[in-house]
C-alpha positions in Angstrom: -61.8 -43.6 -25.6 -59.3 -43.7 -28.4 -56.3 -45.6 -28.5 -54.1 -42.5 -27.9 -56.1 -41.2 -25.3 -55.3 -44.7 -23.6 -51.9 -44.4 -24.3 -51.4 -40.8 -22.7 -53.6 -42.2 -20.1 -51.0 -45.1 -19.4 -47.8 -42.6 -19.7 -49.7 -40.5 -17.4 -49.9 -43.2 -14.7 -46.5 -44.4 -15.4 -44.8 -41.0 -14.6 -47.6 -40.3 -11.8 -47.2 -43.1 -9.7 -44.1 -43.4 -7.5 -42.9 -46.6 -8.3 -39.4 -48.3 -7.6 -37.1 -47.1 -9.8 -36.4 -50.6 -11.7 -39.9 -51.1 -11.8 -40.7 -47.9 -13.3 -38.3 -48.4 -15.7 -39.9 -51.9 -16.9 -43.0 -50.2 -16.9 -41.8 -47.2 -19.2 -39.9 -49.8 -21.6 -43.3 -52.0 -22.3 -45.6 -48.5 -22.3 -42.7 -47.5 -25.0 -42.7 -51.1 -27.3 -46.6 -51.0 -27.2 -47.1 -47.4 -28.5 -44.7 -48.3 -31.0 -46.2 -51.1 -32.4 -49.2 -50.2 -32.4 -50.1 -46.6 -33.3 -49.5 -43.6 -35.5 -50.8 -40.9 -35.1 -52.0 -37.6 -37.6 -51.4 -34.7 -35.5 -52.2 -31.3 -36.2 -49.8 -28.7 -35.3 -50.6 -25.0 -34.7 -47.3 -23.8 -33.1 -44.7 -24.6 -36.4 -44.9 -21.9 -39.2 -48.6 -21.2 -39.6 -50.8 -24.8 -39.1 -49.5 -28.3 -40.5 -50.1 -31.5 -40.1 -48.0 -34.8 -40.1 -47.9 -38.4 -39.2 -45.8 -39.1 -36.0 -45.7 -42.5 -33.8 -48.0 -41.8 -30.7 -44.9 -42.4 -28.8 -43.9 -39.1 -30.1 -46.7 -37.8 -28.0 -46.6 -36.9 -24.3 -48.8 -34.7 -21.6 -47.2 -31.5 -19.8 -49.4 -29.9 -17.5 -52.4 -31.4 -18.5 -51.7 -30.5 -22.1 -50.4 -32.7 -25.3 -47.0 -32.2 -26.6 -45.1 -33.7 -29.5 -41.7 -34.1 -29.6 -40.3 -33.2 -33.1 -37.0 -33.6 -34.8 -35.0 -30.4 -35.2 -35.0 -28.3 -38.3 -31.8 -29.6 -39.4 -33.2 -32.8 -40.2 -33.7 -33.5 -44.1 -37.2 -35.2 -45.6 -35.1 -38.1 -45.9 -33.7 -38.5 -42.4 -37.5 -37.1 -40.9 -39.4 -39.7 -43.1 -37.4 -43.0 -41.6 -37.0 -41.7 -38.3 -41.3 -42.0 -38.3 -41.6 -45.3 -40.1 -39.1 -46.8 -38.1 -40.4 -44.9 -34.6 -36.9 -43.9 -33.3 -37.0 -42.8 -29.8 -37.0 -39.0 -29.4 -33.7 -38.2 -28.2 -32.0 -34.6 -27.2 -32.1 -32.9 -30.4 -35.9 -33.4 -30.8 -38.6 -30.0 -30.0 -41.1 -30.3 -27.5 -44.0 -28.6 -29.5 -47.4 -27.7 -27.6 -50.7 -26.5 -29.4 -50.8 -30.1 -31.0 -54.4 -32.2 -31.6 -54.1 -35.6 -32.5 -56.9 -36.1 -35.8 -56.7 -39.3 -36.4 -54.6 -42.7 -34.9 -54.2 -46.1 -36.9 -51.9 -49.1 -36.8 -48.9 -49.6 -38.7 -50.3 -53.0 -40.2 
């Protein structure tokens, strides 16, 4: 199993299991600092305009429905503000796109 497949695998159980809520949150906060120090990601997407691919921290990534998603930055965002938000693996907030039809190539470490 690759690393991300682990990682999905762990955000799976965290959101799965019914779990205090303080607890949960812990869980969610150190599933959150793990993905982000650990992996990237080179994802494949076929749902933008026609196919691309970028690098995105796996904590970018998530499952719906049994499927992967990425969570992508709005159009609005410049090269500029894209390329720091993924070297410094900002948390996706409201104005990021869940995108589906996403396969994950390749993962590797920031170091």
């Amino acid at each position: 199993m690759c690393a991300c497949s682990a990682l999905c695998l762990g955000w799976w159980f965290i959101k799965k299991v019914s779990l205090l809520p303080a607890v949960s949150h812990i869980l969610r906060v150190l599933f959150f600092m793990v993905s982000i120090l650990l992996q990237f990601a080179v994802v494949e997407f076929s749902d933008l305009t026609g196919q691309s691919v970028h690098v995105v921290p796996t904590a970018w990534l998530d499952e719906d429905d049994g499927s992967l998603v990425c969570w992508w930055p709005a159009d609005s965002w410049t090269d500029s503000k894209l390329n720091k938000a993924i070297e410094n693996c900002i948390v996706p907030d409201d104005s990021f796109e869940k995108h589906t039809g996403v396969r994950v190539l390749h993962t590797y470490s920031k170091n």
